[in-house]
VEXSE-432803 format. One line per 10 residues: number of its first residue (from 1); their letters; for each residue x, y, z of C-alpha. Coordinates in steps of 0.25 Angstrom, whole numbers, always signed. Example, Ala and Ser with C-alpha at 12.3 -4.5 7.8 and 13.67 -1.06 7.14 Angstrom:
<marros>
1 = as = +49,-18,+31  +55,-4,+29
</marros>
This chain:
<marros>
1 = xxxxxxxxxx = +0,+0,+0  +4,+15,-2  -2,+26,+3  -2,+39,-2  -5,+52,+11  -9,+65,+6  -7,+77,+14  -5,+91,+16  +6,+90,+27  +19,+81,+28
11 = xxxxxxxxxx = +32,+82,+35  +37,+92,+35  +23,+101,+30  +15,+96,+44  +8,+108,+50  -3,+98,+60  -7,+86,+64  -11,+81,+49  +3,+82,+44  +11,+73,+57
21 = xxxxxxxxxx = -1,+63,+54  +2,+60,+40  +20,+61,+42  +16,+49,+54  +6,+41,+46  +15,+43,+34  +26,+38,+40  +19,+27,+48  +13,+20,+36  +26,+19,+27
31 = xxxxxxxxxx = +28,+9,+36  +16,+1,+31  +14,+6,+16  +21,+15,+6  +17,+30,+8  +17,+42,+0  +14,+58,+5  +9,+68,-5  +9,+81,+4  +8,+96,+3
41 = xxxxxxxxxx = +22,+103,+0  +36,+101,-5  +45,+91,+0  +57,+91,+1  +67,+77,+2  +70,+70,+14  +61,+68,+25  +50,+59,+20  +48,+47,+28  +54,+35,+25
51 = xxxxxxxxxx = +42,+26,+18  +36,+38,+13  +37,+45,+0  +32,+61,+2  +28,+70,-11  +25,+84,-8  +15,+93,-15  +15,+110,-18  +3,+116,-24  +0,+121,-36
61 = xxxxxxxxxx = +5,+137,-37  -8,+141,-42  -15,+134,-31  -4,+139,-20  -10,+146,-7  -2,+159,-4  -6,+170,+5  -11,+178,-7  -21,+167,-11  -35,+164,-7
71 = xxxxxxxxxx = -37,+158,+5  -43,+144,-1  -29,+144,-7  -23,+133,+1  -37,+123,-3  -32,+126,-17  -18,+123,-14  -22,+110,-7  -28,+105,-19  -18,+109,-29
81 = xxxxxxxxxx = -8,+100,-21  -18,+89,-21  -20,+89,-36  -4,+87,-37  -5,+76,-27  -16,+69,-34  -8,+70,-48  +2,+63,-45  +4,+48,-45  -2,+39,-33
91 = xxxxxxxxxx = +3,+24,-32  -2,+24,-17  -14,+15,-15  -21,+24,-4  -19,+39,-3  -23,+45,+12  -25,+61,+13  -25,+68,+25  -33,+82,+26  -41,+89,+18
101 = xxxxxxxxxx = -28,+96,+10  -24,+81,+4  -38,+75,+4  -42,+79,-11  -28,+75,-16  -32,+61,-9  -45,+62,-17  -40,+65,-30  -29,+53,-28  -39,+45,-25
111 = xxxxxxxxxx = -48,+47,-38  -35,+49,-47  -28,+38,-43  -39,+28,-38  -32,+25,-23  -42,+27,-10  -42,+40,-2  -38,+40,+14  -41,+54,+18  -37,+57,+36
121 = xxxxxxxxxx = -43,+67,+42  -33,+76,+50  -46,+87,+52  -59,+89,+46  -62,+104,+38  -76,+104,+43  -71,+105,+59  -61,+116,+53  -71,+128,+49  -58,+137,+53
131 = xxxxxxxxxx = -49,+132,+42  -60,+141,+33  -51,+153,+39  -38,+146,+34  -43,+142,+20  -54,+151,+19  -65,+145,+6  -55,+133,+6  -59,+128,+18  -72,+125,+11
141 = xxxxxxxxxx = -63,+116,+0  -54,+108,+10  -68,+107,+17  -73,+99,+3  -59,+93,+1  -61,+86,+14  -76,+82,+12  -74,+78,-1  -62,+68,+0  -66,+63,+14
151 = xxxxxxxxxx = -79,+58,+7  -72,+53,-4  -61,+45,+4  -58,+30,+5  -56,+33,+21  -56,+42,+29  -46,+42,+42  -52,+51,+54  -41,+54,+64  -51,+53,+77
161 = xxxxxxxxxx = -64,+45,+78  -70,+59,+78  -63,+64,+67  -73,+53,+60  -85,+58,+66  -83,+71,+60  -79,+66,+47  -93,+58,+46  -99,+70,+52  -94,+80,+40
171 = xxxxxxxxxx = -90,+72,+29  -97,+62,+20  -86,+49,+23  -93,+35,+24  -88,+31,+39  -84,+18,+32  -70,+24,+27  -69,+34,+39  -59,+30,+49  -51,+32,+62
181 = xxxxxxxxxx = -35,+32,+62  -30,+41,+74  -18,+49,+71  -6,+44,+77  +8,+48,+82  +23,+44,+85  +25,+42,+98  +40,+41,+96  +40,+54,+90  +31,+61,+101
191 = xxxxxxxxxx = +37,+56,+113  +41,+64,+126  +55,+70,+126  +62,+77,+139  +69,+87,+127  +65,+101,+128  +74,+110,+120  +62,+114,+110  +55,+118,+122  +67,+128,+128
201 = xxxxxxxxxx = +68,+132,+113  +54,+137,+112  +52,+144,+124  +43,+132,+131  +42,+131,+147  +34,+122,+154  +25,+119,+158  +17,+121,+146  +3,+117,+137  +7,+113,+122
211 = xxxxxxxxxx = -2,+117,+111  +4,+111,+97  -5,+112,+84  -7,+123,+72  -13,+137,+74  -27,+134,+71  -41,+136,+77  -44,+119,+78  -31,+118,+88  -39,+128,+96
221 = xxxxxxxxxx = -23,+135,+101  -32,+147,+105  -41,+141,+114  -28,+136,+119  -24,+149,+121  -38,+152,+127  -34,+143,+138  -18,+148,+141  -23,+159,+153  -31,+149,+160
231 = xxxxxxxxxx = -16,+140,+161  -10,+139,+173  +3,+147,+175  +16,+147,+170  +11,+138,+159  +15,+139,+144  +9,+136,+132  +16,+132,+121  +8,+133,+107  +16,+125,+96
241 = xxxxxxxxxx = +7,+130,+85  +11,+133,+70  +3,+129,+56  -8,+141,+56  -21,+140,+49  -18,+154,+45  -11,+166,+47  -23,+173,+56  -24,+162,+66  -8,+161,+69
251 = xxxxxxxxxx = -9,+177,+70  -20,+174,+81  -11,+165,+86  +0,+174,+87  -10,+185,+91  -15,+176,+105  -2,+170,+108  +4,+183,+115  -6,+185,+125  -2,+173,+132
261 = xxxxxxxxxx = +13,+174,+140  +13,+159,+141  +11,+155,+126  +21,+150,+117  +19,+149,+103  +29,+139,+94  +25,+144,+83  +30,+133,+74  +29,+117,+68  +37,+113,+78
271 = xxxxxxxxxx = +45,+99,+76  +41,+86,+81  +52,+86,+93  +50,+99,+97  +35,+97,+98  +39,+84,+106  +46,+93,+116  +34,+101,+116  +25,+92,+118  +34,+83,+129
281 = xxxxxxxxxx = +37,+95,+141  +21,+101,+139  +14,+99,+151  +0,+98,+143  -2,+98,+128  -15,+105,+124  -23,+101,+111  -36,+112,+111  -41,+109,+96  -55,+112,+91
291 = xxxxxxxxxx = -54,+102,+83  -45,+91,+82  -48,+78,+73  -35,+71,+81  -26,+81,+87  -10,+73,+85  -5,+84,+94  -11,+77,+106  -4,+64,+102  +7,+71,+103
301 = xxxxxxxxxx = +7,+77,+115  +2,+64,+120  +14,+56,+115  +24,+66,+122  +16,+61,+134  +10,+76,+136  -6,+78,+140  -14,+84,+130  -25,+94,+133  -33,+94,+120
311 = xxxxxxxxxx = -48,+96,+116  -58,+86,+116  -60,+86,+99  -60,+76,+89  -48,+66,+88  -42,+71,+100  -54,+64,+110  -46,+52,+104  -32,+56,+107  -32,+62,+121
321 = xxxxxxxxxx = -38,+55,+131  -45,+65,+140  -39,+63,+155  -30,+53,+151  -19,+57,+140  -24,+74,+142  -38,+82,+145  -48,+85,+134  -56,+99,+135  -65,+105,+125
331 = xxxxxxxxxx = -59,+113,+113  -62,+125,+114  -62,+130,+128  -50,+135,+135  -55,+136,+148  -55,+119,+148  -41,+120,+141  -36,+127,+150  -41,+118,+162  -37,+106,+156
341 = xxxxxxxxxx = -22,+110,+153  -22,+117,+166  -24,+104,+172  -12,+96,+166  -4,+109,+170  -6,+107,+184  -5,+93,+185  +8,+89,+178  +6,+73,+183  -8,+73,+175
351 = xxxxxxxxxx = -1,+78,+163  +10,+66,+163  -1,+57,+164  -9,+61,+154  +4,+63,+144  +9,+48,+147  -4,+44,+145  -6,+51,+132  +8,+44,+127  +3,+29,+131
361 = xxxxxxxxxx = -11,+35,+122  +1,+38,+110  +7,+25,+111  -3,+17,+111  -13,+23,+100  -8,+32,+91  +5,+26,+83  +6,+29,+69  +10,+15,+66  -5,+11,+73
371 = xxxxxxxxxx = -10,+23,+61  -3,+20,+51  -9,+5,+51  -22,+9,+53  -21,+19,+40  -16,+7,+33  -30,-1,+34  -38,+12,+29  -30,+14,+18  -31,-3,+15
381 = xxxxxxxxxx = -45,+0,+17  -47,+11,+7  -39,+3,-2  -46,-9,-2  -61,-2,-2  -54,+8,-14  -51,-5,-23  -65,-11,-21  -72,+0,-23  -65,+5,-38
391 = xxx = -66,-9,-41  -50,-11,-41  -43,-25,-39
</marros>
């Protein structure tokens, strides 16, 4: 078998959660099958995982967004790079897209060359109304892109069992070809480490509450900031948030974040040790999505053995176990926030039970290897349905 991924992101383009999904799952099924990567961008040698053969893909000049352009510019400039994808040859027997800015060059694959469609969804554009101030009139399209080829696919992968609720709630799929995999995580490379350097680097002092993620309205960072007066004192919060939706919400950003003394701002995509480091020496890691189809960042957190304080939303009711691996509290509310990371703050022996027992959770449930195999049946699945249904032999 060979599997063909499609995505916008890939080492080293990754800005969230979508993009680390599919360099692991990449990576964990070269073991099983041979795998191609058509992705967004130009690539340069070197660097491409062994098993894994990577082709990078610019748009169409004409199609190229720009400040000066309109702002459904990037929708047009998605599809222009999924027409080049789609033109050019496919041996792979399954191709598997991952978000809206891949799905139609899936679903063109899929029609030109006659091999089933695996579409994951990493989030859904009718829970993200706010994207319509990022992409303006073409949040209507990656909203029909999305509907379309999720209704046209062989399967469809939810990455939470309420991720598939809502894509029967909104979208057209038969349940038949809907599925669960949960994302997944190396928990050799998120592991606790004693090194700090990044920390003295950066101007990090303990003891401090850890928000990582992109500046946008679904990872709720300003109800987070909400909730910082009501912290007890002495405490920092560190914010490691990059990737903007737009220019206006990092200037909001940059706008709030002076008003509070014990805020710091890493303004950038950090690297994987660093964030390690981050992660390791926080006293509370604090997740307050609106929305949050899985939420990887609390695996994270979990698998450097650091309690999570994270909203009760999608995926991530099936990550963190309230009371046991971190707290739950309502998105939305900062009051509750702030009670709920104020309680780990003060009582330092509940947070190392709830971080080593989010770490044993890691271990035992979320291996890529675990994902990777399971992915495997789906696209064995599609296949085999794909053949009987064209009539192939």
């Amino acid at each position: 078998m060979k599997a063909l991924l499609l995505t916008r992101e890939y080492p080293p383009h990754v800005y969230g959660g979508a993009g680390v999904v599919v360099d692991q799952l990449s990576r964990a099924l070269a073991q099983r099958m041979a795998v191609e990567v058509r992705c967004f961008g130009d690539r340069q040698p070197g660097g491409v995982p062994e098993g894994v053969t990577v082709r990078g893909y610019t748009p169409w000049d004409r199609l190229r967004a720009g400040p000066d352009g309109p702002r459904f510019a990037p929708a047009l400039e998605t599809l222009s790079i999924g027409l080049a994808m789609a033109r050019d040859p496919v041996d792979a027997d399954v191709a598997h897209a991952h978000t809206w800015y891949a799905d139609m060059a899936g679903l063109w694959i899929r029609t030109l060359h006659r091999i089933p469609l695996v579409v994951t969804l990493h989030s859904m554009e009718p829970l993200r109304p706010w994207k319509a101030d990022q992409l303006g009139s073409g949040y209507l399209l990656s909203s029909w892109i999305e509907k379309t080829v999720v209704e046209a696919a062989d399967r469809v992968i939810a990455v939470s069992g309420r991720m598939r609720d809502d894509i029967l709630a909104h979208f057209g799929a038969d349940p038949a070809r809907v599925v669960v995999i949960h994302n997944g995580i190396d928990p050799e490379r998120f592991r606790r480490t004693e090194q700090r350097d990044a920390l003295d680097r950066l101007g990090v002092r303990p003891p401090y509450v850890l928000f990582v993620g992109r500046i946008t309205d679904q990872k709720g960072i300003f109800h987070l900031l909400d909730a910082v007066p009501r912290l007890p004192a002495g405490v920092q919060v560190v914010l490691c948030a990059s990737a903007p939706d737009t220019p206006e919400i990092e200037e909001r950003l940059r706008r709030a974040v002076p008003r509070y003394p014990n805020v710091l701002w890493i303004n950038e995509m950090a690297p994987v040790d660093v964030v390690v480091q981050l992660y390791s020496h926080a006293a509370v890691f604090v997740c307050p999505s609106v929305y949050e189809p899985f939420g990887l960042i609390n695996l994270e957190a979990m698998a450097c053995e650091t309690p999570v304080v994270a909203s009760a939303v999608g995926g991530i009711l099936e990550v963190v176990e309230d009371g046991k691996t971190g707290l739950l509290v309502p998105p939305g509310h900062p009051e509750e926030l702030a009670a709920a990371l104020g309680r780990v703050l003060d009582n330092p022996a509940l947070g190392r039970s709830l971080g080593q027992a989010g770490r044993r959770r890691v271990e035992a449930q979320f291996s890529w290897a675990s994902v990777a195999e399971r992915t495997e049946h789906v696209y064995a699945d599609a296949i085999a349905e794909f053949k009987r249904s064209s009539g192939e032999r």
